[in-house]
N, CA, C and O atoms as a DFTB+ gen file, in Angstrom:
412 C
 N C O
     1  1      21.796      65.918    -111.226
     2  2      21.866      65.396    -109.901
     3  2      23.128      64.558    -109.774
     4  3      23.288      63.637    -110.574
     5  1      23.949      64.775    -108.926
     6  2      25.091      64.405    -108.246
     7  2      25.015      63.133    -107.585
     8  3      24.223      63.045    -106.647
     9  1      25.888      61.858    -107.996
    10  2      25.602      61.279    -107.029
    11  2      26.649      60.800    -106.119
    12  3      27.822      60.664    -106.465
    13  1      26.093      60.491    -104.691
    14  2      27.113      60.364    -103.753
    15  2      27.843      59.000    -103.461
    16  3      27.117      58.408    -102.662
    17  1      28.795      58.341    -103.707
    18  2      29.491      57.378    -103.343
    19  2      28.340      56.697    -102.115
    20  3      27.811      57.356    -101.220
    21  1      28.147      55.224    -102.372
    22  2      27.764      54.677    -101.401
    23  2      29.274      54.445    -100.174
    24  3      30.355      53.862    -100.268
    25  1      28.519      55.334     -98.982
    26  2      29.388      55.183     -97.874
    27  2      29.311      54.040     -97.450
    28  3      30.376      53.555     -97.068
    29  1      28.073      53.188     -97.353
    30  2      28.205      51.168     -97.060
    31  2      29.497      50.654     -97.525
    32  3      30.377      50.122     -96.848
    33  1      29.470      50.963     -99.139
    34  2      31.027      50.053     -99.818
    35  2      31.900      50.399     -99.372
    36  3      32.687      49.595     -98.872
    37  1      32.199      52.113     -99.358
    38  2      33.859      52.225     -98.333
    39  2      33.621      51.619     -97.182
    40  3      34.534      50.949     -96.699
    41  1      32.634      51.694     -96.644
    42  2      32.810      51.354     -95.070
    43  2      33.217      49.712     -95.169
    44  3      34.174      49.162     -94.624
    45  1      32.304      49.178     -95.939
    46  2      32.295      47.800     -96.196
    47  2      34.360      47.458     -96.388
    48  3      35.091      46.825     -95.626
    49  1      34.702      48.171     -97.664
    50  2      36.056      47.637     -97.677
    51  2      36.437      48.164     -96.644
    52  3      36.694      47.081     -96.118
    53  1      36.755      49.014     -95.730
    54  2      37.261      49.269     -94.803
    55  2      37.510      48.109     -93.814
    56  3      38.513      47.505     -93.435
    57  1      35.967      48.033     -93.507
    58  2      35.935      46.551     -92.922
    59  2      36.769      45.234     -93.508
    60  3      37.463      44.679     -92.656
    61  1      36.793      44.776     -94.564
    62  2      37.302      43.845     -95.477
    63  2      38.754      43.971     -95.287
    64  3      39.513      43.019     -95.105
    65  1      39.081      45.180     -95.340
    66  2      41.023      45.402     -95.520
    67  2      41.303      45.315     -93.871
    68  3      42.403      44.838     -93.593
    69  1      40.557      45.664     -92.865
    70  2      40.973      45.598     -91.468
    71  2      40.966      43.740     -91.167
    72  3      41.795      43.027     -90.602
    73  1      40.139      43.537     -91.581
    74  2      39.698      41.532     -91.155
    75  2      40.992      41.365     -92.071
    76  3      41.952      40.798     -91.551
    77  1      41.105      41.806     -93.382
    78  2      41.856      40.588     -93.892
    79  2      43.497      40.638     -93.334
    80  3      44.273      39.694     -93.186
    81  1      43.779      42.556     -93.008
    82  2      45.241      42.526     -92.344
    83  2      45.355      41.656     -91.356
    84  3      46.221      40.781     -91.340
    85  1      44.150      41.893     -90.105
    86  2      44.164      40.929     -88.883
    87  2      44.461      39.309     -89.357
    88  3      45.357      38.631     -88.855
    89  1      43.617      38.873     -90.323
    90  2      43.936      37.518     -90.679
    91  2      45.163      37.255     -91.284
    92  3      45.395      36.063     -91.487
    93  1      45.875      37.938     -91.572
    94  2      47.050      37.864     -92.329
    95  2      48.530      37.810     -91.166
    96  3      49.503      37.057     -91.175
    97  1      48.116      39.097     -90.120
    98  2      49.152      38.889     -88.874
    99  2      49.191      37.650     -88.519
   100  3      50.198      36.967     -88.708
   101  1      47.698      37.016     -87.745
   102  2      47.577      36.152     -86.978
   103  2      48.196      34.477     -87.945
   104  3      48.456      33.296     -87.715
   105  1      48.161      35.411     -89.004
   106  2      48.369      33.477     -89.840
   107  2      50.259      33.851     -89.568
   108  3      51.044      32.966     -89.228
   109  1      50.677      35.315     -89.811
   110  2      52.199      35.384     -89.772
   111  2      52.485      34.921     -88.259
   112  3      53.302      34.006     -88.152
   113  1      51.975      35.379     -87.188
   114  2      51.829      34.752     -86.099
   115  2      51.691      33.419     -85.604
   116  3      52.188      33.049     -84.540
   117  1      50.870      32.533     -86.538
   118  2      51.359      31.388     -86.259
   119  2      52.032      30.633     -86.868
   120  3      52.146      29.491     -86.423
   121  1      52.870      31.090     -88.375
   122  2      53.577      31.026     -88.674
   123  2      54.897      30.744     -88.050
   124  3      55.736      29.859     -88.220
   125  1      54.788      32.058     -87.064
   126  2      55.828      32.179     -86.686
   127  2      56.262      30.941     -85.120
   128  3      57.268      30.309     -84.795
   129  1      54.879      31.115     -84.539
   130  2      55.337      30.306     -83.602
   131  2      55.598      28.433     -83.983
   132  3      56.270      27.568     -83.420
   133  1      54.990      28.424     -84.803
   134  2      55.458      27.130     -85.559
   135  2      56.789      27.066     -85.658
   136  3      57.480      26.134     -85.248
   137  1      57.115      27.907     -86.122
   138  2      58.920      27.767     -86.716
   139  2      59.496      27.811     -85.360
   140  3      60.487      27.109     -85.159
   141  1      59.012      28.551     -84.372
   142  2      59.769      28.518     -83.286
   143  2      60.072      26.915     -82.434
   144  3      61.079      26.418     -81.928
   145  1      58.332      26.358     -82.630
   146  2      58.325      24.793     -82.192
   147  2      59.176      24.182     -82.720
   148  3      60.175      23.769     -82.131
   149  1      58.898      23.990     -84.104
   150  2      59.689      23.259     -84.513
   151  2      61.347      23.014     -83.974
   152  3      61.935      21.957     -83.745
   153  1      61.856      24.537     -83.871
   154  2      63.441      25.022     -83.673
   155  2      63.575      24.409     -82.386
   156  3      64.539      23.656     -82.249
   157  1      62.713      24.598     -81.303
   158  2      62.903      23.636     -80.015
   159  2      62.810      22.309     -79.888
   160  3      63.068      21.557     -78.948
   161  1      62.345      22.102     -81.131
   162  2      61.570      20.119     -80.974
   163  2      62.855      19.989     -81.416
   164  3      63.353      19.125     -80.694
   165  1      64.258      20.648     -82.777
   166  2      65.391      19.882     -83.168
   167  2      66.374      19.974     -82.156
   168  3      67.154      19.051     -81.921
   169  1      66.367      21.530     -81.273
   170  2      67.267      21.139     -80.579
   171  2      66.875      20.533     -79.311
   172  3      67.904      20.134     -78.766
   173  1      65.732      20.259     -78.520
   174  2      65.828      19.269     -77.304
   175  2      65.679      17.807     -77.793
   176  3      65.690      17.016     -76.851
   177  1      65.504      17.072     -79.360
   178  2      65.897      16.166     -80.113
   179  2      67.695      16.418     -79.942
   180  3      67.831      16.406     -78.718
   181  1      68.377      16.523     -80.240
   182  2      69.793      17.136     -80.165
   183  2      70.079      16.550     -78.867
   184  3      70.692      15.508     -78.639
   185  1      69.378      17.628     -77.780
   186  2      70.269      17.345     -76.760
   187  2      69.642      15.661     -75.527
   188  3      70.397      14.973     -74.840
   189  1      68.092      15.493     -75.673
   190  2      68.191      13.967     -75.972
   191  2      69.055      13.016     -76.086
   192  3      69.500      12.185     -75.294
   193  1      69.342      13.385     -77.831
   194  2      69.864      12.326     -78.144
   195  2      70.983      12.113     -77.410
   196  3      71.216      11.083     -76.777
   197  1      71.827      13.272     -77.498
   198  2      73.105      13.606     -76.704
   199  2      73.505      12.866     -75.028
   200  3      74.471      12.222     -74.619
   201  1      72.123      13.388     -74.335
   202  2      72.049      12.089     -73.138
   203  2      71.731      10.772     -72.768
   204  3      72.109       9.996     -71.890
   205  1      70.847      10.746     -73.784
   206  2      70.592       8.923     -74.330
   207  2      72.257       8.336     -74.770
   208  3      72.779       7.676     -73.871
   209  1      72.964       8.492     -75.837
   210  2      74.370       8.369     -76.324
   211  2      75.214       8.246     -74.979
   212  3      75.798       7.167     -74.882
   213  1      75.382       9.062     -74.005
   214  2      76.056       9.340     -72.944
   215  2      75.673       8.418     -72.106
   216  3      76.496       7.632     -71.637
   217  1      74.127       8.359     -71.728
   218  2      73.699       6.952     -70.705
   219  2      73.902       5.631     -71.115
   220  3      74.056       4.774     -70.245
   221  1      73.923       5.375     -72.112
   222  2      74.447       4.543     -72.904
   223  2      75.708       3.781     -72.421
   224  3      75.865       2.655     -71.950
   225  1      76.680       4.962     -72.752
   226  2      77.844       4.923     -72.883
   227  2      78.456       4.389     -71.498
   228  3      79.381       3.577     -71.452
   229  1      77.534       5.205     -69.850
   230  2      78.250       5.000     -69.081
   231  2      77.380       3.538     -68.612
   232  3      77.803       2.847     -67.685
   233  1      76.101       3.169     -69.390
   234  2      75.824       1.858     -68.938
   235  2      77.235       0.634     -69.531
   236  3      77.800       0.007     -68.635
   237  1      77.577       0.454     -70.630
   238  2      78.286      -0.163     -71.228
   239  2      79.653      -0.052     -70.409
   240  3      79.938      -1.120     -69.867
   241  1      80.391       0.777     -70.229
   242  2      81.517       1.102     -69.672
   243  2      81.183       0.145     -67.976
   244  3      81.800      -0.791     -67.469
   245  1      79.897       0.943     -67.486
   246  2      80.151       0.079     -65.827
   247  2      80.014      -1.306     -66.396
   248  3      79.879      -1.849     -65.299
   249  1      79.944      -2.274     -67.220
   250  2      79.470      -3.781     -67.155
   251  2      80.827      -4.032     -67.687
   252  3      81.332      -5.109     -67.371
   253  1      81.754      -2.937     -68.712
   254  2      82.806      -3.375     -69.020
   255  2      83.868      -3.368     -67.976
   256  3      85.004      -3.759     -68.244
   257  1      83.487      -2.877     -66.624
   258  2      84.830      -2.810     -65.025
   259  2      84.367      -3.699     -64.246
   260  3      85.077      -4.135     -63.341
   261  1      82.770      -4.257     -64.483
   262  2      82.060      -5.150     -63.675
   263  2      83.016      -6.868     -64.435
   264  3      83.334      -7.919     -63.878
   265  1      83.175      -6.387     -65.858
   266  2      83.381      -7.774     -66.118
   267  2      84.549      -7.912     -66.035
   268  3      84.937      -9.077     -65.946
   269  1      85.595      -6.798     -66.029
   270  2      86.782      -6.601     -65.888
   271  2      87.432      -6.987     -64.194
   272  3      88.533      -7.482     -63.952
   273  1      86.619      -6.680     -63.428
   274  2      86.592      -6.709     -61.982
   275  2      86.923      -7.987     -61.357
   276  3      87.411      -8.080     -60.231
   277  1      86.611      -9.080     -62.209
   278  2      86.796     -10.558     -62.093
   279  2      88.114     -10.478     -62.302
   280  3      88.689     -10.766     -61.252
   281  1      88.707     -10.275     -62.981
   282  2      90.470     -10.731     -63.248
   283  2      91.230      -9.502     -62.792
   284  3      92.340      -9.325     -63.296
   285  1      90.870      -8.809     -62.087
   286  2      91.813      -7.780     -61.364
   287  2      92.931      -8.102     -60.623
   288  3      94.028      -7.543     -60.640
   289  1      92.461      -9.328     -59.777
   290  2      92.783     -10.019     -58.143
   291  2      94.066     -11.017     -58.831
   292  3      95.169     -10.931     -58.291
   293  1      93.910     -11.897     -59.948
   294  2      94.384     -12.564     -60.869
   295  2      95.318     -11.464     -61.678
   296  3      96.353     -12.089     -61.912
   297  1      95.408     -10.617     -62.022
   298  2      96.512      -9.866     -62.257
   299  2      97.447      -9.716     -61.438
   300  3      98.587     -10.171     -61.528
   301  1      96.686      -8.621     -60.030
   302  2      97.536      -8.549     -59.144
   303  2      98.360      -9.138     -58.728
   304  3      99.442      -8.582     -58.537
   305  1      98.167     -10.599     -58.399
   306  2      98.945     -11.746     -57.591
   307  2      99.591     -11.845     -59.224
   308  3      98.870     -12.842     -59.203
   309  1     100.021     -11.813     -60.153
   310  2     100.530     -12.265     -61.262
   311  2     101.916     -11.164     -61.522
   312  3     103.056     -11.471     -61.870
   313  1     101.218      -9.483     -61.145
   314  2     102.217      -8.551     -60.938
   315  2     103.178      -8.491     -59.442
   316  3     104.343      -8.148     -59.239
   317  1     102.309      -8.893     -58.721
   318  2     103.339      -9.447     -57.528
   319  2     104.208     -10.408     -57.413
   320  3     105.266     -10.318     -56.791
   321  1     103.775     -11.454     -58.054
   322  2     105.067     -12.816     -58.575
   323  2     106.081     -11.708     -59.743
   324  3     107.232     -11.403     -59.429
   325  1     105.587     -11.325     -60.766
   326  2     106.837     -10.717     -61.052
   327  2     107.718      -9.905     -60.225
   328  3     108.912     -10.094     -59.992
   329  1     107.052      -9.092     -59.869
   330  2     107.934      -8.071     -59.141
   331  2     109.101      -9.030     -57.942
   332  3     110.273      -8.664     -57.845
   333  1     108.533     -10.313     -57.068
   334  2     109.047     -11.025     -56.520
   335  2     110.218     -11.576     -57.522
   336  3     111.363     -11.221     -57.245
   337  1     110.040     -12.346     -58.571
   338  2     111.326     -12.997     -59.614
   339  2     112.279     -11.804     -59.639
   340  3     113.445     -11.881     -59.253
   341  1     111.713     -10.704     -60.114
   342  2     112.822      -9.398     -60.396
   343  2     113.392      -8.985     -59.536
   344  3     114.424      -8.347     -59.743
   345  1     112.809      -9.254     -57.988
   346  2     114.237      -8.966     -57.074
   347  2     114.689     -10.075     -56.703
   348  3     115.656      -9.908     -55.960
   349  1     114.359     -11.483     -56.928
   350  2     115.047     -12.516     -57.083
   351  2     116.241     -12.443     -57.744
   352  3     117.368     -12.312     -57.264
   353  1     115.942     -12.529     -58.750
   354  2     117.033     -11.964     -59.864
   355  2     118.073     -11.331     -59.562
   356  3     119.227     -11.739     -59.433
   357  1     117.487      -9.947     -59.411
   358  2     118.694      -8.853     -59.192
   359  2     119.425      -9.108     -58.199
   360  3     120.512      -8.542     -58.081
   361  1     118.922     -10.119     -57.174
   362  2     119.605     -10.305     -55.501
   363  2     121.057     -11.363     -56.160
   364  3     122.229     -11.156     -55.844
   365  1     120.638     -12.353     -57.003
   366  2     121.057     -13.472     -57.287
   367  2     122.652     -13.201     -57.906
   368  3     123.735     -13.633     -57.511
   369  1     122.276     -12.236     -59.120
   370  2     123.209     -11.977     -60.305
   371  2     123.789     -10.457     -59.885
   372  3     124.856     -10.259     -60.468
   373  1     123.425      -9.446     -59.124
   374  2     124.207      -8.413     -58.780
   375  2     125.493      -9.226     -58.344
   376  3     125.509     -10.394     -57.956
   377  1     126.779      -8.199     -58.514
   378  2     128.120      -8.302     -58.350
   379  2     128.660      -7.060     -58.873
   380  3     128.259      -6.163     -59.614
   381  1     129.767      -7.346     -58.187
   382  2     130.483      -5.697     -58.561
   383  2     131.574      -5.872     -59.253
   384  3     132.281      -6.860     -59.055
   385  1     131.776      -5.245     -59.869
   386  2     132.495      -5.132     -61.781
   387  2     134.276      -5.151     -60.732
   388  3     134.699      -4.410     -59.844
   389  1     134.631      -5.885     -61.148
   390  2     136.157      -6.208     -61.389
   391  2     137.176      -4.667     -61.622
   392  3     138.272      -4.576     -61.068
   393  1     136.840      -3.988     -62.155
   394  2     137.274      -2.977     -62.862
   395  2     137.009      -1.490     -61.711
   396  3     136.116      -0.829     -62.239
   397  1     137.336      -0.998     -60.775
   398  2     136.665       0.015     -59.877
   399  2     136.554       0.988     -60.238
   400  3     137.332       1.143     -61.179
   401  1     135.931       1.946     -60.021
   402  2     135.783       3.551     -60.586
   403  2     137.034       4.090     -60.209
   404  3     137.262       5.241     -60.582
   405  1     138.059       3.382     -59.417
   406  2     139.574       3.867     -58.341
   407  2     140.437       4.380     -59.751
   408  3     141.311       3.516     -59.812
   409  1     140.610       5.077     -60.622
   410  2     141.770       5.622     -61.127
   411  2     142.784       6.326     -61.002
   412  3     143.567       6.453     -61.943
């Protein structure tokens, strides 16, 4: 008498090798989307940081024209007295050279 393979056990591994491929995608699957999170969490970290650095930058800069803004007016009138002495000057001490371009 012959005997016949229990068809339960193939069927059984059948079953077993189908669950365990499925469990195996779905873990590569979230594998995968993990790595993908992650890859977005470094670069919108990146570019964050990048606009934090920049807001920063242009907060510091406006308080540095705000504080600068005080002695502007005080320059000006300081570059206008020069410019006044220098054509003082030049009005005072211009003269024409002894010597003529007439050859």
């Amino acid at each position: 008498m012959k005997r016949k393979p229990p068809r339960v056990g193939i069927l059984a591994g059948i079953v077993f090798a189908a669950v365990g491929t499925a469990l195996a995608m779905q873990l590569y699957y979230v594998q995968d989307m993990l790595a993908a999170l992650l890859l977005f969490f470094v670069a919108f970290s990146v570019v964050a940081a990048m606009i934090l650095i920049l807001f920063l930058l242009h907060q510091v800069l406006d308080w540095a024209v705000a504080c600068a803004g005080r002695y502007v007016v005080l320059a000006a009138q300081r570059l206008r007295q020069g410019c006044v002495k220098v054509g003082q000057f030049g009005r005072e001490h211009s003269h024409r050279s002894a010597h003529s371009a007439e050859r």
